[in-house]
C-alpha positions in Angstrom: 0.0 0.0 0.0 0.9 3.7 -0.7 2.1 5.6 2.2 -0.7 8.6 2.4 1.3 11.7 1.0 -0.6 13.9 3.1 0.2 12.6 6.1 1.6 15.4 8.0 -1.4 17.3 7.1 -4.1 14.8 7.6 -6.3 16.3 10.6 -6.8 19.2 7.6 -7.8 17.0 4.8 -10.0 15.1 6.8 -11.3 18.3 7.6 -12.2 19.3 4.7 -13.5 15.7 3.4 -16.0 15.8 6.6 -17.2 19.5 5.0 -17.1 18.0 1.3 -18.8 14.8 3.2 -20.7 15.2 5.9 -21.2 11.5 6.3 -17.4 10.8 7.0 -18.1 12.4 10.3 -19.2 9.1 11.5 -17.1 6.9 9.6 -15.0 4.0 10.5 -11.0 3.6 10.1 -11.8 0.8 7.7 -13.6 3.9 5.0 -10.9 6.3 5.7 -8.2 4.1 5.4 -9.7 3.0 1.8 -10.1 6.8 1.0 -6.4 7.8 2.1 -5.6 4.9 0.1 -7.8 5.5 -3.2 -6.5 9.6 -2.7 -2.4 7.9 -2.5 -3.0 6.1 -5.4 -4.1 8.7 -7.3 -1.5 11.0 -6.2 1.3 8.6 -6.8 0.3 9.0 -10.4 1.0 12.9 -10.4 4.0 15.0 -10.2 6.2 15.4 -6.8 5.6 19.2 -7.2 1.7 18.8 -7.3 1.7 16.8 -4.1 3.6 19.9 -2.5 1.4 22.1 -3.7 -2.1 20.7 -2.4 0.2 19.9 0.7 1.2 24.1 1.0 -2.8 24.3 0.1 -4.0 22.6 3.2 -1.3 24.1 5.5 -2.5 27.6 4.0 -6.2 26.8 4.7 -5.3 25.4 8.3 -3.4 28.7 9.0 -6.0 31.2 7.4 -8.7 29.6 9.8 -6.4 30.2 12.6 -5.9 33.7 11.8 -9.9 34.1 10.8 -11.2 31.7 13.4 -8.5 30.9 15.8 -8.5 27.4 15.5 -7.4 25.1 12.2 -9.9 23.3 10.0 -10.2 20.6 12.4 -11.2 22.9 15.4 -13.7 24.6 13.4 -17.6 23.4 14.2 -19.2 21.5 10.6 -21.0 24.1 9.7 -18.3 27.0 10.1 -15.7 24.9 8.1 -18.2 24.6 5.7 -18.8 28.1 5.1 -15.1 28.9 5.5 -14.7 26.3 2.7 -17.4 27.5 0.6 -15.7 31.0 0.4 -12.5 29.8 -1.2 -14.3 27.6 -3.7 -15.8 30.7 -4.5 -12.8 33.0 -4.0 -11.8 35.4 -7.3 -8.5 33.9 -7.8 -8.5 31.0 -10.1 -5.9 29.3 -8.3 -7.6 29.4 -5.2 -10.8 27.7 -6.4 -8.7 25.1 -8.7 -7.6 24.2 -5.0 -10.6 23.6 -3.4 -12.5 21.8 -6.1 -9.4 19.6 -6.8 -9.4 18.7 -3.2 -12.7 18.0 -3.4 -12.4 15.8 -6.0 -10.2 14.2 -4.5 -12.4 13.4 -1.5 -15.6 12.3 -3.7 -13.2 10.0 -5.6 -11.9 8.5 -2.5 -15.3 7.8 -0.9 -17.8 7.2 -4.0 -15.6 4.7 -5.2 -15.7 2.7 -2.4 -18.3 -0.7 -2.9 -20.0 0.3 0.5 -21.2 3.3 -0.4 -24.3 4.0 -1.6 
């Protein structure tokens, strides 16, 4: 198996997969462990230099929720962290929103895919 490339920022992306996800609030290690390892799989097939970048991303989100919120992603109640979210995906700068969607993406691929899930 794949060691998760976003390890060192994991309490962030699962963060923002809960937001993307509700239902992955109350999900079992078996479903995130087969999400982290559907999301390393399909990270393995990109460049070094994109995995920094979503990495940076999720740092930068975690930060900018301290400084708005004073607490990261993960400290952040559901429905703040979704509207925090929901601001970026509609920020102005392209770059910004390629972000979020991509991470989200990411997190629908990871947990639609999965046989279990209906």
């Amino acid at each position: 198996m794949t060691p998760f490339p976003l390890a060192d920022r994991r309490a962030a992306f699962r963060a923002a997969a809960i937001a993307f996800v509700p239902e992955l609030g109350r999900a079992s290690d078996p479903v995130w462990d087969r999400l982290e390892g559907t999301v390393s799989q399909v990270l393995a097939a990109r460049p070094a230099a994109m995995v920094r970048q979503l990495r940076l991303f999720l740092a930068a989100l975690d930060l900018l929720s301290r400084i708005r919120h004073g607490r990261g992603l993960a400290g952040l109640d559901l429905e703040r962290r979704i509207a925090f979210l929901h601001r970026f995906e509609r920020s102005s700068a392209l770059l910004i929103r390629r972000g979020v969607w991509g991470l989200r993406t990411l997190v629908f691929m990871g947990y639609y895919t999965q046989a279990d899930v209906i």
